[in-house]
Wavefront OBJ file of the C-alpha trace (Angstrom):
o trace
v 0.000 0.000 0.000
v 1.141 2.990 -0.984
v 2.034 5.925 1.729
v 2.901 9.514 1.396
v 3.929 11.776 3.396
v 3.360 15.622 2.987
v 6.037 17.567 4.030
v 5.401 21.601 4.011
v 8.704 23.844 4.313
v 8.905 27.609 4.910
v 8.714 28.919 1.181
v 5.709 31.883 0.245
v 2.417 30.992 0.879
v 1.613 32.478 -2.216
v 3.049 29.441 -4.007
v 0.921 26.483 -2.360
v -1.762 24.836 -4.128
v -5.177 26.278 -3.726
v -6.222 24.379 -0.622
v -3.790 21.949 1.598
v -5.977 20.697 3.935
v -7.637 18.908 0.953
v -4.493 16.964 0.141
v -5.031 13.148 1.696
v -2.143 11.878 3.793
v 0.141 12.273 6.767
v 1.726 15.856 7.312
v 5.429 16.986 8.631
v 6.299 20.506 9.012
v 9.854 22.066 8.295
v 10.606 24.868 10.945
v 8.073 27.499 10.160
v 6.034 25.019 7.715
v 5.185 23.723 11.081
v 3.373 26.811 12.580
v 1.521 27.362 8.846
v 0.196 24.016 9.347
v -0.808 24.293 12.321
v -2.700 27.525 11.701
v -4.573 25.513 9.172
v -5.545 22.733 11.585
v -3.323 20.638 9.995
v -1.664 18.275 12.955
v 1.628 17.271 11.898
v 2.929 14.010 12.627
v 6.571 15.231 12.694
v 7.970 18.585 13.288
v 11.598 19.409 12.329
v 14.280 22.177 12.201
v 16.023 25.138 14.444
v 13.021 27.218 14.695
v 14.713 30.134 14.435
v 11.664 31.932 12.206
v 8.955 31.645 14.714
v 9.104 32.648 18.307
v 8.781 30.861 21.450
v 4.868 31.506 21.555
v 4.762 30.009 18.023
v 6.362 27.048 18.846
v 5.114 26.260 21.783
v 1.718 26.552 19.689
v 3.132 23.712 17.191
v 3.754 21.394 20.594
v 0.742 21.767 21.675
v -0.969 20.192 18.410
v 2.109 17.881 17.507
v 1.063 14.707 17.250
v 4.294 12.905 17.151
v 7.627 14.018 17.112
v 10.194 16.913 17.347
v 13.193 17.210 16.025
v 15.466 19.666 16.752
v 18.375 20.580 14.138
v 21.589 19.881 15.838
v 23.753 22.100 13.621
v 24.054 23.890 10.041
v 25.816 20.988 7.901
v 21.803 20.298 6.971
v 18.987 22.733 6.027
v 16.091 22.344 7.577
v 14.599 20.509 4.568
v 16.971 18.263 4.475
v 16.730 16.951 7.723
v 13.297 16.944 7.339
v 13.353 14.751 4.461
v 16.388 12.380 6.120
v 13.984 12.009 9.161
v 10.586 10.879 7.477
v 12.744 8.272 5.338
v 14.374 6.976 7.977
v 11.603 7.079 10.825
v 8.205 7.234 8.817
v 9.331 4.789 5.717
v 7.003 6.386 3.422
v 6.928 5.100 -0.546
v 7.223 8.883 -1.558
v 7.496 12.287 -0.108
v 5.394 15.254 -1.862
v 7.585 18.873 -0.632
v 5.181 21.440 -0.821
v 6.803 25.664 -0.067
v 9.785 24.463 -1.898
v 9.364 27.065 -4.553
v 8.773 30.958 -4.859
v 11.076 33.468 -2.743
v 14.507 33.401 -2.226
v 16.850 31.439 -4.976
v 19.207 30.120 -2.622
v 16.542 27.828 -0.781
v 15.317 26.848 -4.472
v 18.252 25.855 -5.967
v 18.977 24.082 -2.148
v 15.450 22.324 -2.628
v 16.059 20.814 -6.122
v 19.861 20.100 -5.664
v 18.821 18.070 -2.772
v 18.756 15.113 -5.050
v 21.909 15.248 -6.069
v 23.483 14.625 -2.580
v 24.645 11.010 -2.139
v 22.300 10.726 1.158
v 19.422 12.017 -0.552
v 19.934 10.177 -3.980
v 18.797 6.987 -2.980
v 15.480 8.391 -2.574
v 15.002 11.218 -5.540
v 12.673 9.046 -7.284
v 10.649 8.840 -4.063
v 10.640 13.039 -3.913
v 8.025 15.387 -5.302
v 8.047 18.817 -5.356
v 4.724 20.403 -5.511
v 3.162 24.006 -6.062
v 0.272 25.643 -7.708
v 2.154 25.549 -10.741
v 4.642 22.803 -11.387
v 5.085 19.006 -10.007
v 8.443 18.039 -10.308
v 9.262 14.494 -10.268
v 13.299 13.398 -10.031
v 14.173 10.213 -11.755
v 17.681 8.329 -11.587
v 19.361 5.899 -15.127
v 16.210 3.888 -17.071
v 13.403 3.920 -18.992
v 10.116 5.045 -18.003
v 6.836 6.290 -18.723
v 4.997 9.106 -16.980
v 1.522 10.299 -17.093
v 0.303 13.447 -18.375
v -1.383 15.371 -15.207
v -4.907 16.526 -15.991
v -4.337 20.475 -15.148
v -0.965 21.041 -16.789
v 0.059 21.631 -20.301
v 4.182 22.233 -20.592
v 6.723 19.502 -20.168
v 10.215 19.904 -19.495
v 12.885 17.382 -19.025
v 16.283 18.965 -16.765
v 19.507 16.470 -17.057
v 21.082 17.875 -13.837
v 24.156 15.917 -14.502
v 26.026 14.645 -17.693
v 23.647 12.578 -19.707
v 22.161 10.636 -22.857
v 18.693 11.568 -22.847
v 15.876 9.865 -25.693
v 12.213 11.429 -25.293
v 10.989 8.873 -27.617
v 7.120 10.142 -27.930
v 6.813 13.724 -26.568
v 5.754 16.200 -29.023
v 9.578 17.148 -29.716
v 12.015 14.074 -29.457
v 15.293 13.920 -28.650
v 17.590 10.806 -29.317
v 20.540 9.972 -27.045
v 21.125 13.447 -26.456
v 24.501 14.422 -24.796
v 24.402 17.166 -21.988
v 28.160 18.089 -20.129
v 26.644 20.304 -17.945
v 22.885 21.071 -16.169
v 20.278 22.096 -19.028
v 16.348 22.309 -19.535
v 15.074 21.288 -22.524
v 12.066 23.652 -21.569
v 8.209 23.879 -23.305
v 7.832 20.429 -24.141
v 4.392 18.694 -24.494
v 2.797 15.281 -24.255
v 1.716 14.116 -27.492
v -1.004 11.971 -25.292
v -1.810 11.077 -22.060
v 1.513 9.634 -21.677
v 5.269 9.618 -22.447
v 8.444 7.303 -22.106
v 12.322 8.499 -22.148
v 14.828 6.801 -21.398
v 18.593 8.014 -20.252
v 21.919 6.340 -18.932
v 23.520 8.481 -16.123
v 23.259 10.968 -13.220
v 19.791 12.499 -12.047
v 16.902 13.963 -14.424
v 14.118 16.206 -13.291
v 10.878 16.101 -15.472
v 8.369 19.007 -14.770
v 4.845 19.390 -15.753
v 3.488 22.909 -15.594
v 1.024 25.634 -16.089
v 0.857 29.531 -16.482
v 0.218 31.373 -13.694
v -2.905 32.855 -14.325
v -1.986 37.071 -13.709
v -3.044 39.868 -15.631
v -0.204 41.911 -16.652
l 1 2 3 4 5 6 7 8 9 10 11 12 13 14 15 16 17 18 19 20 21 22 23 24 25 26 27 28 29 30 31 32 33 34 35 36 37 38 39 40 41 42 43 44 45 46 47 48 49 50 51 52 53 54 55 56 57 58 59 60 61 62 63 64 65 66 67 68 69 70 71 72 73 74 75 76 77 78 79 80 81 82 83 84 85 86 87 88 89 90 91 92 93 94 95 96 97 98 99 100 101 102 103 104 105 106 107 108 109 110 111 112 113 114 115 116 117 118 119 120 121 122 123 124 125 126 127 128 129 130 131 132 133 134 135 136 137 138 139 140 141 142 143 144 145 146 147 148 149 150 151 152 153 154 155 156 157 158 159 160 161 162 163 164 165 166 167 168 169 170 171 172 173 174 175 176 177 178 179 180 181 182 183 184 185 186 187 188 189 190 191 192 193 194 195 196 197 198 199 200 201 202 203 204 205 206 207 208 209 210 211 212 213 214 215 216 217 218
């Protein structure tokens, strides 16, 4: 049986999907991801992180409707997210992890969200991460071949060899066949030609997103 876990971090609200208390499954909260749950009557099962963006009041507020455990981050060798994500593997033994406040804000903690993957500790389980906002799904994939389905809300399709790679997209609208990257590159505004697609490649980590336009008046 299948078993996610939800995992909110501290990125702009602004970015989350429409509603999160209508997303089934278990919830842990990254530092101030904690509190925002919380506030939502979300009850984590798992807190995690320094704390250092909420206050004493605040936290003590996350306590109070924790309903399992708190981890505290001993040091800075991890963000918080990643000791989030280290924790549920190792204590909640999910089959995949959807990251939701991941995106939106400061660059540092986005590039630091999607290079998570790429980390030796953390590689084992990229094909078991999702990151998730009102926008984009991205899924992280490591050497094979594979199909994916096409999610109901999203047009674009983009394909993101973060390391060196031969990369076929064998039935997307534009194909590619053993295509050689040497460094990180998106092959950006791709489509599904149906409600599927396959690929295959041989090395490193690849990051497929599906996305949609944000829906702004200029």
């Amino acid at each position: 049986m299948a078993t996610i876990i939800n995992l909110l971090v501290g990125g702009p609200t602004a970015n989350y999907p429409a509603d999160l208390t209508a997303i089934p499954g278990d919830w842990v909260g990254a530092d101030r991801g904690a509190l925002r749950l919380v506030k939502r009557g979300i009850q984590p099962v798992m807190v995690v992180g320094d704390f250092d963006s909420i206050d004493e009041a605040e936290l003590q507020t996350v306590k109070q409707a924790l309903a399992g455990t708190i981890i505290v981050k001993p040091d800075q060798d991890h963000t918080d997210t990643q000791l989030a994500v280290k924790s549920i593997f190792e204590q909640l033994n999910p089959t995949a992890v959807h990251i939701y406040g991941a995106t939106g804000g400061r660059l540092d903690h986005l590039l630091a969200n999607l290079w998570l993957v790429l980390d030796p500790v953390f590689r084992q389980w990229a094909p078991q991460i999702k990151l998730i906002d009102k926008q984009n799904s991205v899924q992280f994939f490591l050497p094979g071949e594979y199909e994916i389905q096409k999610e109901a809300d999203k047009k674009n399709l983009a394909f993101v060899p973060m390391m060196p790679m031969h990369l076929t997209l064998s039935d997307e609208k534009y194909q590619l066949k053993a295509a050689h990257n040497d460094y990180p590159i998106s092959w950006a505004s791709n489509e599904f030609s149906g409600d599927t697609g396959h690929f295959s490649f041989d090395a490193g980590v690849l990051a497929v997103i599906q996305s949609k336009d944000d829906q702004v008046s200029d």
